[in-house]
Structure formats: structure tokens, C-alpha cells
NUNUGU-414217 format. One record per residue (C-alpha): x, y, z; residue in one letter. Coordinates in steps of 0.5 Angstrom, whole numbers, plus 500, padded with zeros to 3 digits. Layout:
<nodes>
XYZa;...
</nodes>
This chain:
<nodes>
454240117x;456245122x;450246128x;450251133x;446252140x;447261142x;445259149x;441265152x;440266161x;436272162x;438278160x;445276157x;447271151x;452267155x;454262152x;455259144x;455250144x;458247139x;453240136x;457235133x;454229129x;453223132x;454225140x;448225143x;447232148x;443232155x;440238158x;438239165x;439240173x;444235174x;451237173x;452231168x;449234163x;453237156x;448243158x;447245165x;441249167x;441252174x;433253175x;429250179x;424249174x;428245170x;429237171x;434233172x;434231165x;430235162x;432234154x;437230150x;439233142x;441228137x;442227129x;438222125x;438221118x;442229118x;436232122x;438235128x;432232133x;429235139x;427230145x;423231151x;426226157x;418227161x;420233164x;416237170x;415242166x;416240159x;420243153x;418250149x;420251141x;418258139x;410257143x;409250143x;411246147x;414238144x;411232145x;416226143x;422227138x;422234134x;426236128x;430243129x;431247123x;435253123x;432259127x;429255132x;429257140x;428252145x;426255151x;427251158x;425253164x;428261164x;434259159x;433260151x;438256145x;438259139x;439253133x;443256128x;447253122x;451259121x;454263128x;455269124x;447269122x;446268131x;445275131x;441277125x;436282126x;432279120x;432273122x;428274131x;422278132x;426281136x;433285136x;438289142x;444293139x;449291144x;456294143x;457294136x;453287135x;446286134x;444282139x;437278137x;432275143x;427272141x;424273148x;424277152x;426278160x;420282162x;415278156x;409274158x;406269154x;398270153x;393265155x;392264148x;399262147x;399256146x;396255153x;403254156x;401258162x;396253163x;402247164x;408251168x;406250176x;407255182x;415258181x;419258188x;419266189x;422265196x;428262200x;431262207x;436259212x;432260218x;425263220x;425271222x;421270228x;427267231x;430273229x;432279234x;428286232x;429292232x;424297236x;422301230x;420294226x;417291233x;412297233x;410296226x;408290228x;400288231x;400287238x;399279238x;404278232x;409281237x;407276242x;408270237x;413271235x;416273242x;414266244x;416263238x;422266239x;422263247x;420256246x;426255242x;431258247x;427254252x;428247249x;436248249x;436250257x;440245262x;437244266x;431247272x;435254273x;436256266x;428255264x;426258270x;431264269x;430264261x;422265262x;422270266x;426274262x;422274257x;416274261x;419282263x;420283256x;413281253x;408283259x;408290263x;411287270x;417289274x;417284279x;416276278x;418268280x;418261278x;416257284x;415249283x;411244287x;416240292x;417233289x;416228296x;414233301x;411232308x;411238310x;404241310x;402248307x;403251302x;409255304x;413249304x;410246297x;412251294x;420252293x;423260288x;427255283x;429263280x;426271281x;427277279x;425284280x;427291277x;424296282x;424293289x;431290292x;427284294x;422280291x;415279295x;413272295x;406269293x;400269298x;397263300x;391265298x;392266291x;398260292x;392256294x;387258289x;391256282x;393251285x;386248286x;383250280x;389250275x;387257272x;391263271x;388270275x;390277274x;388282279x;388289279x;387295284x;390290290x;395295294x;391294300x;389286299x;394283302x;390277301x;393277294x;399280296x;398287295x;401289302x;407285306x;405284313x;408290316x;403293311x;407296306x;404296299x;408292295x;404290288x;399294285x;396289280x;398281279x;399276275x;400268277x;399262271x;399255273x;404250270x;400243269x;404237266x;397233264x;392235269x;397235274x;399243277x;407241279x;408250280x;406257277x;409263275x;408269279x;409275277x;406283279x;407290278x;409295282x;407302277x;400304277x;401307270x;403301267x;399294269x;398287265x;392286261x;389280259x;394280253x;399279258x;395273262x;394270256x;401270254x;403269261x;399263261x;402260255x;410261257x;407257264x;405251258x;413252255x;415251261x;412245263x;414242256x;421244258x;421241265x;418235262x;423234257x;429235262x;425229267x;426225261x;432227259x;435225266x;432219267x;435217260x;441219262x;440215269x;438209264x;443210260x;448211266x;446204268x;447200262x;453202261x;454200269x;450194267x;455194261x;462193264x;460188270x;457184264x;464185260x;468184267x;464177268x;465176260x;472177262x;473174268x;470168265x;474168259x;480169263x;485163263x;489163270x;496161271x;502162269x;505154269x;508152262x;502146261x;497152262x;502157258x;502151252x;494152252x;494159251x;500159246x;494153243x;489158243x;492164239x;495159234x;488156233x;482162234x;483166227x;482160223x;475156221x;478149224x;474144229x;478143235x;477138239x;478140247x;480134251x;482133259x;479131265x;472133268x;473140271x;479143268x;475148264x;474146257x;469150257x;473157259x;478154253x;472155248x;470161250x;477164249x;478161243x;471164241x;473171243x;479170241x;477170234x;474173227x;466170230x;468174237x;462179235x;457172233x;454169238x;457163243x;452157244x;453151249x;451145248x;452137254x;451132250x;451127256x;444131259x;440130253x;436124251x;437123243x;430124241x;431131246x;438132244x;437132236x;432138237x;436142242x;441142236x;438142229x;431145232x;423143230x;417144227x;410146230x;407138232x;414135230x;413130237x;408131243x;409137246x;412141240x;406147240x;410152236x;416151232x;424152235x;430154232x;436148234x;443151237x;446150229x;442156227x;442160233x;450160233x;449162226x;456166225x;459164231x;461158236x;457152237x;460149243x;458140244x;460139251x;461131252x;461129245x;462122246x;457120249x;452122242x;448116240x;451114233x;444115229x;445122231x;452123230x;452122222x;446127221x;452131226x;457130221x;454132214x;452139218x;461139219x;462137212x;457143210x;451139208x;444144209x;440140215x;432140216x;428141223x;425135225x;419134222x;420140218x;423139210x;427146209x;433146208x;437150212x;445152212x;449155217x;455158218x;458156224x;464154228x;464147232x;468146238x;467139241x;470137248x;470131252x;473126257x;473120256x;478116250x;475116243x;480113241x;478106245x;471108243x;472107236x;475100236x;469099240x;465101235x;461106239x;464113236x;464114228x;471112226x;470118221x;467123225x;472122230x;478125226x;473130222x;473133230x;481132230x;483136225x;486142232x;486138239x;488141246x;489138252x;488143258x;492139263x;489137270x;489142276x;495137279x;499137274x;500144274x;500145281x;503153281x;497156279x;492153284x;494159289x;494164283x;487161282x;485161290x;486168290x;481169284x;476166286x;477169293x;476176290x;471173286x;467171292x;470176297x;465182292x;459177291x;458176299x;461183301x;465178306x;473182307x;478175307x;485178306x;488171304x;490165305x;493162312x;501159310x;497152312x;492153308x;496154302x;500149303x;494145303x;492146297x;498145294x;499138297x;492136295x;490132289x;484136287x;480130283x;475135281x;480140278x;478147278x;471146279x;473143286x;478148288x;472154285x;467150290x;472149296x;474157295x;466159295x;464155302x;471158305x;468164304x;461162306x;462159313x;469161314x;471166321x;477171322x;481176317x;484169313x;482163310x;484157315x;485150315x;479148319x;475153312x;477148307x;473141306x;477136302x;474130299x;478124300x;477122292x;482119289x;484123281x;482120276x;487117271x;491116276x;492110281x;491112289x;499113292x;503107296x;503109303x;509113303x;514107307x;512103301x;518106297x;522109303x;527105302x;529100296x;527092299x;527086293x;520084291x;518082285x;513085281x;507080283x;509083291x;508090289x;502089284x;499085291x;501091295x;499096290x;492092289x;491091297x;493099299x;488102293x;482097296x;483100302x;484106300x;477107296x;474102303x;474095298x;469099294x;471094288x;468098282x;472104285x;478101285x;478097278x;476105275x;483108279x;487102277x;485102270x;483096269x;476092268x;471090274x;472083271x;480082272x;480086279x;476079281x;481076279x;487077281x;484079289x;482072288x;490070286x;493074291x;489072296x;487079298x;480077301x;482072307x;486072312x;489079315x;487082309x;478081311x;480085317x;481092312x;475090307x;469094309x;465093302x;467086299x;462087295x;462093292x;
</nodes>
């Protein structure tokens, strides 16, 4: 069966809704409907209409101001039968079967020719239900009458439209109007000059100006405490400034004066000091911020005719209070902006020291290995091991790695493994719980879970207790973790990097470094090489640290002498990059002249490590035919005098046990004869 909703908008028929058996039709707000109501006394999804057991039925969706059929408003489901009308909000729908009986005069209680139709409204546009309507007056709420963009009180006015307006109103709305266009100044000037101009405009002065308190000053009286930040006049060339006497008296007393008849006080300004009337009447308001008087406004009238009021004062005094607030506001606003100027100095020395630490320096095929390392390394999730000597910078790698990765924004921790005990060590790494241990007064997060979604680097991982490293590895294999003493599960998202100097390979033949733990660190391995195989970028690194070091003391070196670079090229460096650091930074401490000389640098006698102490320089001069077991004496002899016969020194430079040195100073005879003469320690 053919259904029809004849929709009806004020005073049109504006459009006719096919019903279709088995499609449901929402009415309401929201533009989603099948029937969209532009009212705002209707609710987003006011209604729905549907078909059960053939019976068009009428549902109210809890709407705020509910919906009508005829005079009654439905609660829960509604059959509709033929000529029914649904109103909601203003919007009426006719129900009908037959479009053609729409419009039947017989059919409403209320008809309209229109044209050549008859147009049916069953109510009316200028029709009312009564009280005893059904009551529905008594559910519908208050209607929006009135809408706008922006206040009229910020509006401009004619000169009619000010006149019909009650004094007071008009000053209302003037510093309505002025406070806003306060708030927007600047900067001092505009405020001062914003609020004089409105002052003329709202009170019956032609002469004025805003002066404030000197911040800071040491001069005496209050001629000099008093600075004209703006002035105006309309009468006279020149503006008359204060007198003392009611300079002083709004300052003490923090009350605005007005004062009339004083042409021949020149206590308040009504004579200058070659006894010309200047003012006929005057008014001065302070401008207080909390209980402190920081200026006031002066102003004064030069016609007799036309004096300010009380009225005036009073709004005087308010503008002097708006005044204040902005003047406030600009404080703050400048120190928020020096605050904000500093941080983000603050912000870029951090970054270039972030730089700077992340900055590997050189340009040597072994550092350019590195680097090409690191790129190919960082945006994977990989554990990467670091390995090199003490002082290469296995840290700095990390941290480029780090930074070079998708976790750049994540935090980056550092842990030494080697400087903790293992009870202090596993809560430095997985954190505690309150009373976990003597000592533990409050609960603490371990470095898993502070690097969460980042970095976790682990300085000198071999030298981890074994205990500790199976809990270690189950943490890598992506196992969750408990503080100690605590029983929560905890699972993190962190990236490890391990670093160390020492052969894990050895130690796990030894049985001290898990075997399984070793190759799950494995899985990406650099080797930064030491600073003496890479002699190229000792001088690029001098010159950093110099630079370095030159701002941090304010000292001005230009360079290094020729010697001293030199110098520094020929060195071993046997603590790497951290000694030419140390050595840089005491030349630049205590050194003397334009340029960083020999003398400056202090150069230990150390020998590298891994490496054995050099022959002297004749051993090899020339070939000569000894045997291996002559040039292992020699070579044996010249290390123990190198390290000054301190035999546990020799044994690590050799590479060899304690045990074995001993035995072969005891087969090569190195302890007797002309050999005792060069022994210093025998001992060790």
C-alpha cells in the first residue's frame, strides 16, 4: 500500500516523502536523516517511521522536545492512520495514502486556496495551542529568540544612537569596548596612547597623560619617579605636567582626586611657574597592580564650560585599573618571552652538545668502516655488540646508533656493568620494590623499564655475574621480568646494545661468559678500532677538542705548534681517544702563547694495550742471523725494561701468563749477570 508524508515548513508545503514498506525513515538535526529538520527545537534523531504487521507506525527516539500527532504528544510506538499530522519542532507531515486526498478541504480542519489547489494546514503558522491542549505548552522549554556573532558593546555607534543611551550605559560600553582593545596593545606606548584616547572620548578633558613609576631608580623625588610614557592635548601647544603635590598625594594614598576651581592653586596645577592659568579642574587616578601604585593617569580641563564630573572620576578611575591589567599582562608576556628566548638557547646548546657527543670524528678508512656500520645497523631492531679497547668511544657509537634509529625520539640509558656489585647491578637493571633489600624505602623502576622504547646501552658486559646473565638473557629473548621482590610481570620494548674489551670468546671456553648469551649479543658486531691505528684523525680530533675546550674556559689557542702535532701523530695513545681528550683539556688549562706547544702536552709512558712494547729502534736497523729464541730473549729483555721489570705489566703486554714470563726470565737467564743491572722490581 502506497504511504505519503505532505511535509510542511511555516507557511509552505515544502516537500512530499515517499514511504516505502520495509525502509525504516529517521527524522531529526543531523543531516543522516531520510527527513532533515532544520530546527533547533528538534533533536538530532528525533523520530523513526516504520511498517509492522502493514501498520505504518510512529516512534519517538527520546527526543528533548518530544513528538505531536494532532494534539498529543506519543510516548512509545504510534500507528498512524490516514490523515494524521505529525508535528515536530515547527515542521508538520501529513500522513496520507492518497496524494491526490493531501490537500482535501474535508479532510483538516483548516484549508488555504493557493493558486488553483487547496492547500490544507492543519495548523496554522500564527496559531497557538491553549493550556488545555493537551498541555503541550507545558513540555516544550524556552525557544532561542536571538543570535549573534559579536557583542554590540564592541560595536561603534552612531552620535543619535549614543544619545539615546543613559549616561552610565555609555560608559559601559566605552570601557567595554576599551578594555578589549587594551588587551591587544604591544606594547607600553600603545596602551598609554589607546587609553588616553578613550579617556577624551569618554570624559569632559582636553589635556592629559599617563606617567609611570621609574622601575629601579635612585634619583630622589618625584619628578624623577615619574616618567610621561604618552600625553595628549587639544587646546594647548604643550602638555602641563603634574604638580608634586598631587603627584605625591595619589601616590601615598592610592586614591584618585578630582579638583575643581583651581586656576589659582598652582599647588594642583592650576598656574605654571611663570603664573599662567593652565587648568581649570583636575583629574589624577592611580594605577595599582595588587596594593602597589606603579604610575597614574593625569588629566585636566582647560574650559570652564565643560568640567569632568564624578562620573568622570569614576570612569577615570576604572580605565587606571585596565590599564594596570594590561601593563600586567605585557610583564608577563615579556617575561614568557625571555623564558621562552632562553630555552630555546638552552634548547640549541643542549642539541649542539647532543651533537657533539654524538659526532664521530675522523675521516680514516677504519672510522669510515664504522660509520658505514652504523647506518646499515641502526633502523633495524638488532642487539649489537661494540667491542674495542678502553677509550675508543663505544659509547659514542652507541649513542649514534641510537639516534640514527627509528627509537631516536625514545630514551637512551647507559649502564657499566663492571661498577656495580651483582646484588646493586640487578636493581640498577630491572628495578625494586619498596623493603625489596636494606635500604629500598620506596619502589624504583631499573634501567629496562626507564629505556622502554628506546636504547639500553650495558657498558662492560662481561664482566656480569653468570646468575645475572640468564635472567639477562630471558629479558633479550622477550621474556617479561619482575622487580625484586616484587611479582608483576613487567614487558618492555627495548633495544640493547652491549659493549666491551675484554675476549668473550676466551671467556666462554672458560666457562665464565654464557655460551648462549654470548652469540644472542652477536647477532651485529663493530669493532671501533684503537686511536693508533688510525693515526689520521688524531689531528681532526685535537682540533675538536681544542675548540671544545677553547669555549668552555674562554681561553683563545689558535692551533697546535708543528711539533706538537707531530707529537701527537708519533704517540701510541694507550688510552685512545679518552687520553688525547684528557691531554687536550690540560693543554688548554695550563698551556701559555697563541699555540698549544710541546712543553703543553703530558704524555704518559704506558704501553698500549694488545700490542707488545716496540724493539729498540737498532734491534732491526739491519738484518743480523739470530735465532728465534735470541730474538724472543730480546724481545722479553727490552719489554721488562720497558715496563721497569714490573713483571705483571710485561706478562699483559706480551700477551702471556704471569706463570710462563717466569719461566722463560728463568731459561733465558734475564735475572742475572748484566741483565740485574736494568731490573728495577724483580718482583713485580
Amino acid at each position: 500500500m502506497l504511504a505519503y508524508l505532505v511535509i510542511r515548513e511555516g507557511n509552505k508545503w515544502s516537500d512530499v516523502f515517499r514511504l516505502i514498506p520495509g525502509r525504516t525513515v529517521t527524522m531529526g538535526r543531523a543531516p543522516t536523516n531520510e527527513i532533515v529538520i532544520k530546527d533547533e527545537r528538534c533533536s538530532r534523531y528525533h523520530a523513526e517511521l516504520f511498517m509492522t504487521r502493514d501498520q505504518w507506525t510512529l516512534r519517538d527516539l527520546d527526543s528533548r522536545n518530544g513528538t505531536v500527532v494532532g494534539k498529543d504528544r506519543i510516548k512509545g510506538d504510534y500507528p498512524l492512520k490516514p490523515g494524521d499530522v505529525i508535528r515536530v519542532a515547527h515542521t508538520q507531515m501529513a500522513f496520507v495514502h492518497d496524494l491526490s486526498k493531501a490537500f482535501a478541504a474535508d479532510s483538516f480542519s483548516r484549508s488555504e486556496p493557493l493558486g488553483e489547489e487547496t492547500v490544507v494546514a492543519p495548523y496554522p503558522p500564527d496559531a497557538s495551542l491553549s493550556s488545555s491542549d493537551s498541555g503541550v505548552l507545558d513540555f516544550e522549554p524556552t525557544t532561542i529568540t536571538h543570535r549573534r556573532n559579536k557583542t554590540k558593546f564592541l560595536a561603534s555607534r552612531s552620535a543619535d544612537e549614543d544619545l539615546a543611551i543613559p549616561k552610565v550605559g555609555r560608559a559601559a560600553t566605552k570601557l567595554c569596548r576599551l578594555a578589549f582593545e587594551l588587551a591587544k596593545q604591544p606594547d607600553v606606548l600603545s596602551v598609554a596612547t589607546l587609553a588616553l584616547d578613550g579617556l577624551f572620548d569618554g570624559a569632559k578633558v582636553d589635556a592629559g597623560a599617563v606617567l609611570l613609576c621609574r622601575k629601579h631608580s635612585g634619583n630622589s623625588g618625584v619628578e624623577n619617579e615619574l616618567e610621561v610614557i604618552a600625553a595628549r592635548t587639544d587646546k594647548k601647544p604643550t602638555y602641563h605636567r603634574i604638580s608634586n603635590f598631587l603627584a605625591e598625594t595619589v601616590l601615598r594614598e592610592g586614591e584618585a582626586v578630582l579638583a575643581r576651581n583651581v586656576g589659582d592653586d598652582s599647588t594642583l596645577g592650576g598656574r605654571d611657574s611663570q603664573g599662567d592659568i593652565q587648568a581649570t579642574s583636575v583629574l589624577c587616578a592611580p594605577i595599582r597592580q595588587d596594593n602597589d601604585v606603579v604610575g597614574l593617569i593625569h588629566l585636566y580641563a582647560t574650559d570652564g564650560s565643560a568640567e569632568p564630573d564624578v562620573d568622570d572620576l569614576e570612569f577615570a578611575l576604572a580605565v587606571a585599573e585596565n590599564v594596570a591589567l594590561a601593563l600586567r599582562n605585557l610583564d608577563r608576556q615579556q617575561k614568557l618571552a625571555d623564558d621562552l628566548s632562553q630555552t630555546k638557547s638552552e634548547i640549541v646548546q643542549l642539541r649542539e652538545r647532543l651533537g657533539d657527543e654524538c659526532e664521530i670524528i675522523g675521516s680514516s678508512p677504519p672510522i669510515a668502516q664504522v660509520k658505514q656500520e652504523i647506518a646499515r645497523t641502526a633502523p633495524s631492531r638488532a642487539t649489537v655488540l661494540i667491542r674495542g679497547e678502553s677509550g675508543v668511544g663505544k659509547e659514542l657509537v652507541a649513542r649514534a646508533i641510537h639516534f640514527a634509529s627509528p627509537r631516536k625520539n625514545g630514551p637512551f640509558k647507559c649502564l657499566n656493568c663492571a661498577a656495580l656489585s651483582e646484588s646493586l647491578l640487578e636493581s640498577e637493571l630491572f628495578g625494586h620494590e619498596r623493603g625489596a633489600f636494606t635500604g629500598a624505602t620506596e619502589r624504583k623502576i631499573g634501567k629496562f623499564e626507564a629505556a622502554h622504547e628506546g636504547t639500553l646501552m650495558l657498558d662492560e658486559i662481561g664482566e656480569m655475574s653468570p646468575s645475572l646473565q640468564a635472567k639477562f638473557l630471558r629479558v633479550l629473548e622477550g621474556h617479561p621480568f619482575e622487580r625484586v621482590g616484587g611479582s608483576d610481570a613487567i614487558k618492555v620494548d627495548v633495544r640493547v646494545i652491549a659493549a666491551t674489551n675484554r675476549d668473550l670468546e676466551r671467556d666462554v671456553t672458560k666457562g665464565e661468559f654464557r655460551r648462549d648469551l654470548y652469540f644472542r649479543l652477536r647477532v651485529v658486531e663493530i669493532t671501533v678500532p684503537p686511536l693508533r691505528r688510525r693515526p689520521g684523525d688524531v689531528v681532526d680530533l685535537a682540533n675538536h677538542f681544542l675548540g671544545r675546550f677553547n669555549a668552555e674556559t674562554g681561553r683563545r689557542f689558535r692551533g697546535f705548534s708543528t711539533e706538537a702535532l707531530k707529537l701527537l701523530q708519533q704517540y701510541r695513545w694507550p688510552g685512545n681517544i679518552r687520553e688525547l681528550k684528557n691531554v687536550v683539556e690540560r693543554a688548554v688549562v695550563l698551556g701559555r702563547g697563541e699555540f698549544i706547544g710541546v712543553e703543553d702536552l703530558a704524555l704518559s709512558n704506558l704501553a698500549t694495550s694488545g700490542d707488545s712494547a716496540e724493539l729498540q729502534p737498532t734491534s732491526f736497523d739491519k738484518y743480523q742471523p739470530f735465532t728465534l729464541e735470541e730474538i724472543e730473549r730480546r724481545h722479553i729483555l727490552a719489554t721488562l725494561n720497558h715496563c721497569e721489570w714490573n713483571k705483571s705489566r710485561t706478562a699483559t703486554v706480551l700477551g702471556i701468563e704471569r706463570s710462563t714470563l717466569d719461566r722463560k726470565i728463568r731459561r733465558y737467564e734475564l735475572g742475572t749477570g748484566e741483565d740485574a743491572t736494568n731490573r728495577s722490581d724483580a718482583t713485580g
